[in-house]
N, C-alpha and C positions, 0 to 999 in steps of 0.2 A: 201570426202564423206559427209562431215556435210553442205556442202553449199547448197546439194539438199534440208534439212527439210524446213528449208521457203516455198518452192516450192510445199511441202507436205503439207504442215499446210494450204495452200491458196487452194491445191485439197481438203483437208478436209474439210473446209470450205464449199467450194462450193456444194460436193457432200453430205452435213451433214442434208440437207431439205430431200434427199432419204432414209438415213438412219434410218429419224425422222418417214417417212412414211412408211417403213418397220417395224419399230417398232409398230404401230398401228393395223398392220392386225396382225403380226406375233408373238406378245408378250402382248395384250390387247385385239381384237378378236380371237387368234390362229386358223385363216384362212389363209391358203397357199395360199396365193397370187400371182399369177407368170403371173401378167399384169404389174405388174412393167416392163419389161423386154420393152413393147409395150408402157407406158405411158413415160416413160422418153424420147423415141424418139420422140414421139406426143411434147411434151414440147417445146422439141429443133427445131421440124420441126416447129411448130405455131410461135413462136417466130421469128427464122427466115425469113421465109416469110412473114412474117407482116413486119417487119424493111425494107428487101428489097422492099418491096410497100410503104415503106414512111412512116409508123405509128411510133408513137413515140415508145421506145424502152418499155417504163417502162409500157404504155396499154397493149404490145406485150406478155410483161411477164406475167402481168396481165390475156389477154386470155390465156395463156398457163395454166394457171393453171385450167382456168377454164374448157381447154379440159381435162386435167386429171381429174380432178371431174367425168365429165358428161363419161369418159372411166372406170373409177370407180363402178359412180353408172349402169349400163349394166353390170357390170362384179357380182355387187353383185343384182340387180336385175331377173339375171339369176339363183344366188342360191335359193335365198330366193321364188321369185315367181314364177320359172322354176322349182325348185326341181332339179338340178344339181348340182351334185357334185361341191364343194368349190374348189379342186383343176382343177377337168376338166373343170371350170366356168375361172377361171383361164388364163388357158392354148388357152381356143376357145377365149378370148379377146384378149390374145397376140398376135395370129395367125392372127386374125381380124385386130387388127392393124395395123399389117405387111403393108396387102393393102391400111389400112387406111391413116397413115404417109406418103405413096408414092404419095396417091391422093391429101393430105395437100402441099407436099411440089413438086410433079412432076417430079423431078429428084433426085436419089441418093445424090446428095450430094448439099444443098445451099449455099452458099461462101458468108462470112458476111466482104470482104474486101472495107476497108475504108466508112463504111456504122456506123454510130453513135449508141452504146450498153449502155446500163447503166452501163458501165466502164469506157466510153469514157471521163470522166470530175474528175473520182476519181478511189483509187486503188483498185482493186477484192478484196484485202485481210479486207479493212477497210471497204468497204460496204458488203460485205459478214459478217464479225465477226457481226456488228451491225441490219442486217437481223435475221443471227440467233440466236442469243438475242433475238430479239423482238420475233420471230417465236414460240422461246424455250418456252419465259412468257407468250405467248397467249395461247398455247398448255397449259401448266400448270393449267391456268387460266380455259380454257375451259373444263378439265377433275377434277374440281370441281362444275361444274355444276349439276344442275339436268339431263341434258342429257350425259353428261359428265360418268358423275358415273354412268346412266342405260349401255350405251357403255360398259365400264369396266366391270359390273356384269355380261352384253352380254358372254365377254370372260370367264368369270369366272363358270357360271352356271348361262343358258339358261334356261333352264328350270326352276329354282326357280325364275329367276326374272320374268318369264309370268305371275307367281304366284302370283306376284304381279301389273298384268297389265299392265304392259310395254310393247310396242310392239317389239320385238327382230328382227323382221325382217325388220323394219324401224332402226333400229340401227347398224345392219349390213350394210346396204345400206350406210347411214351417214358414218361410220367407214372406210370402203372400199373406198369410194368416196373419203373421206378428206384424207386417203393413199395416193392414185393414184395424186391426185390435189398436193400435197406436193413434191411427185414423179417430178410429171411434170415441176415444179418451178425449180426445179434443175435439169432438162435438159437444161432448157430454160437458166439459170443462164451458166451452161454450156457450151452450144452452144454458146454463146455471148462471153466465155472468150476464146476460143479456137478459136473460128471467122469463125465455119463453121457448119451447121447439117448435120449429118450422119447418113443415115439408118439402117446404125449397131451399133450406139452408143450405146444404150442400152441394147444389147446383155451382158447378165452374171451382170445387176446390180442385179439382186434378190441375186444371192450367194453374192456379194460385201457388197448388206445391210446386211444380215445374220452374214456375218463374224462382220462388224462394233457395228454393237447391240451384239452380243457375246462376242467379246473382250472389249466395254466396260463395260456390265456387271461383266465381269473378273474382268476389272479395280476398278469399282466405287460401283458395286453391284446396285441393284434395291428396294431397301426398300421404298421408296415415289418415288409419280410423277416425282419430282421435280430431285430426283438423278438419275430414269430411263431416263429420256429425256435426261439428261447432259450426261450417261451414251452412248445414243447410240451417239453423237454428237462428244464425245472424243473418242470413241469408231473409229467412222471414221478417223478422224486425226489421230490417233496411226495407224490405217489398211494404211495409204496412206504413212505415214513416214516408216512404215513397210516394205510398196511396195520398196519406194524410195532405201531404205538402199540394198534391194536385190539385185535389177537395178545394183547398184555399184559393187558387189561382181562379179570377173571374174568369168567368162564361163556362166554367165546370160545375156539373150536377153531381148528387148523388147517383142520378141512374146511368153516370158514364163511367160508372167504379166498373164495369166487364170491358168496355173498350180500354181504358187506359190498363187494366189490368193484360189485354191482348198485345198491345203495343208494347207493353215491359216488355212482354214473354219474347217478342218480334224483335227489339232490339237485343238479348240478351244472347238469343238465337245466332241472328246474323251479325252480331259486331266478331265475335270471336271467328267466323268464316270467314269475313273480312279480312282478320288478321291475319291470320294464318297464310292465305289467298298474298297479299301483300308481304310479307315473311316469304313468301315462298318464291317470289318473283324478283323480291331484290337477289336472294340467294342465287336464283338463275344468271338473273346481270350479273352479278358479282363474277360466278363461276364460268360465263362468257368472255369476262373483260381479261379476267385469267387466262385462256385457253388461247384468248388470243395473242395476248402478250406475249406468252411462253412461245408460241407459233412464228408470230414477228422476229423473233430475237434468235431462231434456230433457222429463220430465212438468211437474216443477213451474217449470222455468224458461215454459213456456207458460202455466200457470196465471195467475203473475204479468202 
């Protein structure tokens, strides 16, 4: 059973630029984002098709990223200058996409066999670890900015930061876009280590990143930038060692990787409202047993 976590830790790895970009819409703008779902196949199909044409691998990934951007900023350009709905802004870019990935890559499936990936010379696990490092400290870096921190307050209250001049619907846009562009790199990454794109690959990464950022927050908590990023990034590694560990367990299939993938998301969900819920009720008793004590003892102290 323990031989498959390596194999876990290099999925983590790889899938940890989505999980980075799910954290952005869905825990610093807290907009439902569900073009992830559409940009990580954009990713994998742009990259693809470019290597198959000859371009070097590492432009390849390059443009990938920048399709996810520009499927980003549409998806938040919609809300903001459309007036639609954050999640049905969402949902019409992933559907969009749909066609759009098909028309990128022309058939269902591209086959990256014997065609040169930027793994072709070093190992996925050692240039992934050291991508996302870099990726993690730029992100860090860049959410100490001036635009950085308006982003953030974006999430936080929209409205007081207008109050202060910001434009919130340009920051939206920015937020959303560098999402989906993040997204996209990690299809592309992807596609390349697996040696083929799929028109279904990205089918259920929105719940995959959700669970990832949920259970690392579980893990690592979110108090600074700096321990939320690391947070969703471990966060994915644990969800894929997670995965792995099921996989092993008889009477489990490959094709109940979406259920058990829903049941993380379900526990990770409701254990913390549990807590809390219980936190909340002992603190009642407690502040009960008080009131009354204090009550009791100012009865008989007048007695006397």
């Amino acid at each position: 059973m323990l031989h498959s976590i390596p194999g876990a830790i290099q999925l983590g790895l790889l899938y940890a630029f989505m999980s980075l970009g799910v954290y952005i819409t869905y825990r610093i703008l807290d907009f439902p984002d569900l073009t992830v779902d559409g940009s990580f196949t954009t990713g994998g199909a742009i990259a693809a098709v470019m290597i198959t044409h000859g371009y070097s691998p590492w432009i390849a990934t390059a443009c990938a990223f920048l399709g996810g951007l520009a499927a980003g900023a549409v998806t938040g350009l919609l809300h903001t200058k459309g007036k639609i709905n954050a999640l049905l802004s969402g949902i019409l870019m992933m559907i969009a996409l749909y066609s759009i990935n098909l028309r990128i890559s022309r058939v269902p499936n591209v086959p990256l066999l014997n065609a040169e990936t930027v793994f072709t010379s070093i190992a996925p696990w050692a240039l992934m670890l050291v991508a996302v490092i870099a990726i993690k400290l730029l992100l860090d870096a860049f959410f100490h900015t001036d635009l950085g921190l308006s982003l953030r307050a974006t999430g936080d209250n929209a409205r007081m930061i207008r109050s202060f001049g910001a434009h919130t619907d340009n920051t939206k846009i920015i937020g959303v876009s560098l999402s989906n562009g993040l997204v996209a790199l990690s299809g592309a990454f992807v596609a390349q280590d697996q040696g083929y794109s799929d028109q279904s690959m990205g089918i259920g990464m929105i719940v995959i990143g959700l669970a990832a950022v949920i259970i690392g927050e579980a893990i690592l908590g979110a108090r600074t930038i700096f321990w939320a990023t690391l947070s969703a990034v471990v966060g994915m590694i644990v969800y894929r060692i997670i995965i792995a560990l099921a996989l092993q367990v008889p009477g489990f299939k490959a094709s109940d990787l979406k259920v058990i993938t829903a049941v993380i998301v379900i526990i990770a969900l409701v254990v913390p409202t549990l807590q809390r819920s219980w936190r909340m009720k002992n603190a009642a008793r407690r502040r009960t047993a008080e009131l009354a004590a204090a009550t009791s003892g100012k009865g008989s102290g007048g007695a006397r």
